[in-house]
C-alpha positions as CSV (number, residue, x, y, z in Angstrom):
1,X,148.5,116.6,97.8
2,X,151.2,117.9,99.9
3,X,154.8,118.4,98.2
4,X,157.3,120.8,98.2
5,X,159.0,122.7,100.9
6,X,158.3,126.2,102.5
7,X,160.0,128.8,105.0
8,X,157.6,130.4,106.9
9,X,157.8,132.3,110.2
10,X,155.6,131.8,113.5
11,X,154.0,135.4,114.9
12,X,153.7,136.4,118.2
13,X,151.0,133.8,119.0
14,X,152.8,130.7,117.0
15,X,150.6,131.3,114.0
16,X,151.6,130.9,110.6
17,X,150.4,130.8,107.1
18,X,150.0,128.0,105.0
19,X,151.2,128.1,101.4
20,X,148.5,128.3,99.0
21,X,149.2,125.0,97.6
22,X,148.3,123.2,101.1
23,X,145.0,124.9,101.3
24,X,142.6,122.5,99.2
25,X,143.1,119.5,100.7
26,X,143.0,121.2,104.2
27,X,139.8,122.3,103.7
28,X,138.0,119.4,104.7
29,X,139.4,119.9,108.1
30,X,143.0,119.1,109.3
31,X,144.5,117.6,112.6
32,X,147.8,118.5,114.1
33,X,149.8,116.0,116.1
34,X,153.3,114.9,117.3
35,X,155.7,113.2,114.5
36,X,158.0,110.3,114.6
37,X,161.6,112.5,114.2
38,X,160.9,115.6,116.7
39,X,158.7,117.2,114.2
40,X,154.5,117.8,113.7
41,X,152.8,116.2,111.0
42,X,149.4,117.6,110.1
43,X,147.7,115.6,108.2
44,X,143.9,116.1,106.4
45,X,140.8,115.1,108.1
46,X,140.6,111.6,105.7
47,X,144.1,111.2,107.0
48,X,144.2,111.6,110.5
49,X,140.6,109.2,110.6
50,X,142.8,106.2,108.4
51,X,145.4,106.4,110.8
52,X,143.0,106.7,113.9
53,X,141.3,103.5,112.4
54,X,144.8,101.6,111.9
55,X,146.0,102.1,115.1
56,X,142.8,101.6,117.5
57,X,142.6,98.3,115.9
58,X,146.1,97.4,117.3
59,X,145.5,94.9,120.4
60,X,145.8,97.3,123.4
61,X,147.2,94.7,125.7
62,X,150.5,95.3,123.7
63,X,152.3,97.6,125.6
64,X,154.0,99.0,122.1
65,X,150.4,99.4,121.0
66,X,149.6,101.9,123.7
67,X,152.5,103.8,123.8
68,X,151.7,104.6,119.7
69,X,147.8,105.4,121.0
70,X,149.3,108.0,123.4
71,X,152.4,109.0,120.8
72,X,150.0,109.5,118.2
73,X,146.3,110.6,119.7
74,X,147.4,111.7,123.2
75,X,148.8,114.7,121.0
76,X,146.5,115.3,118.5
77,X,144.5,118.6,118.0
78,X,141.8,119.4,115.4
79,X,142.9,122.6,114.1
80,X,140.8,125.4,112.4
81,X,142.1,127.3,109.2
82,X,140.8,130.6,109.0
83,X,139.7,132.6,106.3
84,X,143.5,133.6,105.8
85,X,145.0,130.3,105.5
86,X,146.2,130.5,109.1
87,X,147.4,127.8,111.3
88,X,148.1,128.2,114.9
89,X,150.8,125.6,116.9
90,X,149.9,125.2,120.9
91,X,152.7,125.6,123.2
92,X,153.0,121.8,124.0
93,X,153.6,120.8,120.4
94,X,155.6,124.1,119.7
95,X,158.6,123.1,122.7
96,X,158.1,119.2,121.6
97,X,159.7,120.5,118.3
98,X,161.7,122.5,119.1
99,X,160.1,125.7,117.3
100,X,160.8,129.3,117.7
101,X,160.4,132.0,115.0
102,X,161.3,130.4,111.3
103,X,159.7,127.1,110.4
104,X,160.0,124.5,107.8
105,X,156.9,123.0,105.9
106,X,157.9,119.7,104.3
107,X,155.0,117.8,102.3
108,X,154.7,114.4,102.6
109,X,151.8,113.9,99.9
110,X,148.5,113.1,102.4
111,X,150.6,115.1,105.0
112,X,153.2,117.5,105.9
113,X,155.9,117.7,108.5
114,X,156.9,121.3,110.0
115,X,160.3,121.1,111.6
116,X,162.4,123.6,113.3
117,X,165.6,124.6,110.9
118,X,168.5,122.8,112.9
119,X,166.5,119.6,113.4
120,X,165.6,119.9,109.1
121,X,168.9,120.8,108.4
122,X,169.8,117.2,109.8
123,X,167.6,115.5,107.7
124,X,169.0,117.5,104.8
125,X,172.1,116.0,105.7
126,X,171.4,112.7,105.4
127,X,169.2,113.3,102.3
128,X,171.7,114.8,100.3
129,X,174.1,111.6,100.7
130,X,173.6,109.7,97.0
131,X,175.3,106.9,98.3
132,X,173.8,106.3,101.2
133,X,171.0,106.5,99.8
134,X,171.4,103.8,97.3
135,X,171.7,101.3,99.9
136,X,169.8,102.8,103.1
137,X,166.6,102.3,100.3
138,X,167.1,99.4,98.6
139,X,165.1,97.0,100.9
140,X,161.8,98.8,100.4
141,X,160.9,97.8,96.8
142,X,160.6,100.8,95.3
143,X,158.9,100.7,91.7
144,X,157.3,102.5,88.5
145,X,154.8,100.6,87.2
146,X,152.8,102.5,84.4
147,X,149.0,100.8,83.4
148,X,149.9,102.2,79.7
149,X,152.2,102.0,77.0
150,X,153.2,104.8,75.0
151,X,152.5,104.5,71.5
């Protein structure tokens, strides 16, 4: 599982290293691929092939369909860790988010996000707002539920 965050910085040729927390579940083999807010998401193997299998069942006569097909697989790239824990971001991907040198790592539990530092800082933002917060998530139903009692 992905959590946490991490600062890391992109060498001369846009590789990085991932922490050594991200490494198990990566690898199984990992895929790369625009996000949703000017970011990447990479996302295990497992992942990427539940989300491949959610969206190619979407009816591709929908033009809303298509454009998530190309959003979502039209930039996807398998990507190969090495022996070092290394990652390495094409130059498409890299301008899409905006990265240069220093690099946030954001996990998202089955995933993570890496974002350029302005464009996290303005999800920090509105993250750090309690009381926005209180209302902008109250219509998703968010619960603990616990199988056991303690006794």
């Amino acid at each position: 599982m992905f959590l946490g965050k991490y600062s890391r910085t992109l060498d001369a040729t846009s590789s990085f290293s991932v922490p050594p927390s991200f490494m198990g579940p990566l690898y199984g083999g990992a895929y790369l691929t625009q996000g949703f807010d000017r970011n990447l998401q990479v996302l295990t193997a497992d992942a990427f092939r539940e989300i491949y299998r959610a969206v190619i069942s979407l009816n591709i006569t929908n033009p809303l369909a298509r454009l998530l097909l190309r959003l979502v697989l039209g930039s996807a790239q398998a990507l190969g860790v090495d022996a070092s824990g290394q990652f390495t971001i094409p130059e498409e991907l890299k301008q899409f988010a905006n990265l240069n040198n220093e690099i946030f790592l954001v996990g998202q539990g089955e995933y993570f996000e890496i974002w350029a530092p302005e464009l996290w800082g303005q999800q920090e933002v509105q993250l750090r707002d309690a009381e926005a917060n209180a209302s902008r998530f109250s219509a998703l139903a968010i619960s603990v539920h616990s199988s056991t009692v303690a006794g």
